[in-house]
N, C-alpha and C positions, 0 to 999 in steps of 0.2 A: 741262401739259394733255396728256392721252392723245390721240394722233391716232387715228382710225378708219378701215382702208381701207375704200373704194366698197364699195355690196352689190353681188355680183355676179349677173349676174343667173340666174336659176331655168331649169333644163334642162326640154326637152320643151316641149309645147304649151302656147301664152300661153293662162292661167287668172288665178283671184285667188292670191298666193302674199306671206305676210306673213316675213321674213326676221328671223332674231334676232341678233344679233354677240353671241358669250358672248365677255369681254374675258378672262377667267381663260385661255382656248383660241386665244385671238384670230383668231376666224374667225368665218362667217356660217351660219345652218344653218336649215331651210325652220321654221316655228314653227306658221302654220295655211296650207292650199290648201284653193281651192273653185273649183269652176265659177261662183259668184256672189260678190258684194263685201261684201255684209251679213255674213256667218256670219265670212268673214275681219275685219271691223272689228270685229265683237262680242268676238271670240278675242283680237283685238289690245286690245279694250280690258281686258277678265278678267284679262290678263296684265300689263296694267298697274297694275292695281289689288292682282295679287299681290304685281311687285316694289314698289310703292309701301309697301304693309301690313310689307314685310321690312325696307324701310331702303335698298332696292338700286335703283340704276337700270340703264339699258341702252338699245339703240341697235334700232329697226326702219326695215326700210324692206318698202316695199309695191309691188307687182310686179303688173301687172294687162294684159289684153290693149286693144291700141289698134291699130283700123285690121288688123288681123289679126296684128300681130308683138306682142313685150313693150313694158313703158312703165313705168318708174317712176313711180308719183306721190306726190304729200306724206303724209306722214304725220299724220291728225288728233292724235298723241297725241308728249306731251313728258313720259316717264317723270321723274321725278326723285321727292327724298328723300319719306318719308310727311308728311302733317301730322300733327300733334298734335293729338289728338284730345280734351277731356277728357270723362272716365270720367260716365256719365250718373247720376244720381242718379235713388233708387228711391222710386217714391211710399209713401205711409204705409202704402197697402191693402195691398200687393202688397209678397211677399218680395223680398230680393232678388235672388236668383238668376234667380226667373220674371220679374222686372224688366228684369233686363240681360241676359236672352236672348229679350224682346220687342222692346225696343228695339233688341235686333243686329239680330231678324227684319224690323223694319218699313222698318233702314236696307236690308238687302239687298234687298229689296223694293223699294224707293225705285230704290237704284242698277241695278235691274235697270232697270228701266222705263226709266231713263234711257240704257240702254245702249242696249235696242230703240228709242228716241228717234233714236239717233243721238249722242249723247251723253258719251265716254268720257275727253276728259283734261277735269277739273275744277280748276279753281284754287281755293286753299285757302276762298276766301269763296263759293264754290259748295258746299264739302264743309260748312262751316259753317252755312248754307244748309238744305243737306239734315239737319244733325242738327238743328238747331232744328225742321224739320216732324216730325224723328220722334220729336222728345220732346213737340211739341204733341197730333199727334195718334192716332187713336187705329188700332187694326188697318184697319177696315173704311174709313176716309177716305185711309189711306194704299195702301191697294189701289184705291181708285179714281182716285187721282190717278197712281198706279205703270198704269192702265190708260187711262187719258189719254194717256200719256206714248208708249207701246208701238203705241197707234190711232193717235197722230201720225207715229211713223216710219216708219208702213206706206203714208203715203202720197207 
């Protein structure tokens, strides 16, 4: 098992700062900074869902001000391998090309909202989840439920 040293922590003034360890380099390097935590968790989840998509994982840690100095705190997200997805099948009407690039639309959709939710590491029976709504329904139900999801994190 590959050790990981400590993040260290982020020069200059305590902000939001999400830290990435590339193991190929074996070091820490700044990945998203904000003056607020939102925009850093959304970044940190994007990024999850990239290494996830490629087959790769990797290590964050999150750097935020407390009390006026730095503060690590936990990280909501446990990158690891992608699931398995399987491949959606095209209804009768619709080609399939314009098929399986509605159905991408409606999951990115889906995961966005989720994201503005609050929302970003999913376990495999959450991703499962999400494709079953986006093969059920249709554009206009899954933008409203993707707009649920986005009004609920803002509060």
């Amino acid at each position: 098992m590959e050790t990981r040293p400590e993040s260290p922590r982020p020069q200059g003034a305590p902000r939001w700062v999400a830290m990435y360890y590339q193991p190929a380099a074996q070091t820490w390097r700044a990945a998203a900074e904000s003056p607020h935590r939102s925009p850093v968790l959304h970044a940190l989840g994007e990024m999850t869902q990239t290494l996830r998509a490629r087959g790769d994982e990797g290590t964050f840690a999150l750097w935020g001000p407390r009390d006026g100095d730095w503060h690590r705190f936990d990280t909501p997200l446990k990158p690891g391998p992608a699931a398995s997805r399987p491949a959606p099948e095209a209804s009768a009407s619709e080609p399939a090309p314009l098929a399986e690039r509605m159905t991408g639309r409606r999951h990115q959709v889906l995961m966005s909202g989720l994201g503005k939710a609050g929302l970003y590491d999913l376990s495999p029976e959450d991703d499962a989840t999400v494709q079953a709504l986006v093969e059920r329904l249709d554009e206009a139900a899954v933008r409203r439920v993707a707009h649920w999801l986005a009004t609920a994190g803002t509060r």
